[in-house]
N, C-alpha and C positions, 0 to 999 in steps of 0.2 A: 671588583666585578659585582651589578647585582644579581640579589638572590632572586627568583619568583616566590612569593611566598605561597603558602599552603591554598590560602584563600582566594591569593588571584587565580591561582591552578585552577579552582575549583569553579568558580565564576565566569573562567574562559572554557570551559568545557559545559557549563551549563546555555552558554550566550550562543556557544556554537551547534547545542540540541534546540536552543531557540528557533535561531535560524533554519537548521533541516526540521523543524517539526510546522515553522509555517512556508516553507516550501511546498512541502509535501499535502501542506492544504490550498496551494493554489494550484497544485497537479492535480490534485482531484478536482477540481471547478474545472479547468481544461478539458482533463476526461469525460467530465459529464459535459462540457461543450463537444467534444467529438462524437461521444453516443452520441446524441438526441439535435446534432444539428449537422457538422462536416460529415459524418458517413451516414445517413438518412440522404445526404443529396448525391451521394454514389452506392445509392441503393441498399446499402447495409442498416437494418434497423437491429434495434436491442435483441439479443439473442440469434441474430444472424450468422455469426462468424464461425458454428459451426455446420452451416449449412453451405457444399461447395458447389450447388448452383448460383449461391450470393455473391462467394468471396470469389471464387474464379473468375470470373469476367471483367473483373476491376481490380484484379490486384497489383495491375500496373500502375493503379492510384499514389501517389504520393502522403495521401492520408490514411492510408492504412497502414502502412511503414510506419508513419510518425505516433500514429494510435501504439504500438505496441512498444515503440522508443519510450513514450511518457513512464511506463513502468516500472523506469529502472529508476526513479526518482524515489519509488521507496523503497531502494535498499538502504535509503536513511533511516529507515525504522530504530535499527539498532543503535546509532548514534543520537536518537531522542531517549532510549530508552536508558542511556547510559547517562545522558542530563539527570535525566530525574532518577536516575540511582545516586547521582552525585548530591539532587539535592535535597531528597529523603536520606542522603548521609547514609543507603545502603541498608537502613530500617522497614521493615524487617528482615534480616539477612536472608534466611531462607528463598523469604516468596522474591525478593530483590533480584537474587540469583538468577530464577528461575525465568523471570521475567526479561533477563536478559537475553541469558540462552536461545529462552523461545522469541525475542527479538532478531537474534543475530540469522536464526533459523527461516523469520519470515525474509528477512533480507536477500537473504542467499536464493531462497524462491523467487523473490519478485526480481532482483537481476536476472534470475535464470530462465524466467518467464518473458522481461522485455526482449532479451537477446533473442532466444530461440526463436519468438515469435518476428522478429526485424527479419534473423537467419530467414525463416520461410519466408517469408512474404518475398526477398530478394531468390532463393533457391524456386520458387510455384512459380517468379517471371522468368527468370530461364528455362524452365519446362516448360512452360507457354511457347515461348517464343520458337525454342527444338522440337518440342515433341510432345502435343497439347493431352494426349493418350495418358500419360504417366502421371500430371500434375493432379490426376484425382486421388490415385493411391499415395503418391507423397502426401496429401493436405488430410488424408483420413487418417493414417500413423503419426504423423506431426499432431491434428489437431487431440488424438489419444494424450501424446504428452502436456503437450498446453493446458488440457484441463486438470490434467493432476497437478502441473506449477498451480495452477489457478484457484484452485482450493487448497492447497495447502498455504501458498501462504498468505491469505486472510484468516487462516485456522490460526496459522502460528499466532501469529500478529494480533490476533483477539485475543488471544491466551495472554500474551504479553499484556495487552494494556486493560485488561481483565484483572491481571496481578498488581501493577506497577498503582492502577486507580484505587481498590482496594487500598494497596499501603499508603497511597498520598491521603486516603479519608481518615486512615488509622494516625497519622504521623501530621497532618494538619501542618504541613508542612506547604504545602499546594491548595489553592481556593477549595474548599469543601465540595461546593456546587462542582467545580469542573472536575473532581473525582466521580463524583455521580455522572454526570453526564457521560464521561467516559466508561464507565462502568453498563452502563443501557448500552450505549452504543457497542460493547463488547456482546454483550450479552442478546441482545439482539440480530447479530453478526454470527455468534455461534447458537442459535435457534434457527437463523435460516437455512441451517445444513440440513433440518431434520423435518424440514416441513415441503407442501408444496413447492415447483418450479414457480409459480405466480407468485404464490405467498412470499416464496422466499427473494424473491426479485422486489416484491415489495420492500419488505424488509431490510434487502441490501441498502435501498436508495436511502431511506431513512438512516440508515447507521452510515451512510456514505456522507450525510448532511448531517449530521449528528459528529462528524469525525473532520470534517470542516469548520466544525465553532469550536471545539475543541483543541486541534491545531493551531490556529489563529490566536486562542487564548492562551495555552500553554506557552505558543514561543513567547508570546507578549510577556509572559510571566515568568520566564527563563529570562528573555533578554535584559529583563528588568536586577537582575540579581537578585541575592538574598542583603534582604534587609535586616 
């Protein structure tokens, strides 16, 4: 029988944070395809959704469903996050931990953020269609929840790759540069909580495109193995 040895283990679980880590930067390219082109042409612009003379009228749209589907693509947060504990070799233990943890954390929000938000979108067309009265007070207590998935886990998730960049700079284990780069994009991600709505909208877009070269780099560099 053969064995798997230690290292193929390790290498198939890096190859496979590869792949969910450049997934999850072609979901975001998508996403910002859906803000700023698919729902602008059904009337929804950035910071619309929670406004329910926007979202009501068209929420029998097909593209608003699939906008809050794309978000369950990064519940692979944590499964990137656990590559590069594999191949930091878990260096430095502590912040390695941590960075998991608050990985598994953003995960669990962003599932629970695409779902709820699919749930309503299909729950506000059956109120539409019954009893158009009701559909306001469901989308005001839904849209309540939705925002707290929705900063929490870009909190978590900055926190994570906050920690995890950090330790690839210390461990020179991962490209230097893409430690930093990740490292801004973290930090500039947890500054836009505490600044203006404008500013911070700013700010998001950047650590959004900032988190798309990074993505794309890391998997390259996961799927690539250790050499």
């Amino acid at each position: 029988m053969e064995t798997i040895s230690k290292e193929d283990q390790m290498n198939g679980l890096q190859k496979t944070a590869g792949i969910a880590s450049i997934v999850q930067a072609i979901g975001l390219i998508v996403v910002l395809f859906f803000v700023f082109v698919l729902l602008p042409i059904i009337g929804i612009k950035s910071g619309d959704l929670n406004i329910p003379d926007k979202v009501l009228p068209v929420v029998t749209a097909s593209a608003l469903k699939t906008y809050y589907s794309l978000f369950l693509i990064f519940g692979l947060s944590v499964i990137v996050a656990l590559g590069v504990y594999d191949r930091l070799q878990g260096n430095p233990p502590a912040l390695m931990q941590i960075s998991v943890a608050a990985a598994l954390a953003s995960s669990i929000f962003w599932i629970s953020y695409g779902m709820f938000g699919t749930a309503m979108v299909s729950t506000l067309k059956s109120l539409n269609a019954q009893n158009p009265s009701l559909s306001l007070g469901a989308f005001v207590s839904a849209t309540v929840v939705i925002n707290g998935l929705l900063n929490s886990a870009p909190f978590a998730g900055s926190c994570s790759t906050l920690l995890w960049g950090w330790a690839a700079v210390q461990t020179r284990k991962l490209p230097v540069f893409l430690g930093y780069i990740v490292i801004a994009g973290s930090l500039i991600r947890l500054i836009s909580f505490f600044v203006s709505s404008r500013l911070g909208s700013t700010l998001n877009l950047i650590q959004v495109l900032l988190s798309i070269v990074w993505g794309l780099w890391l998997g390259a560099v996961l799927l690539q193995g250790e050499r």
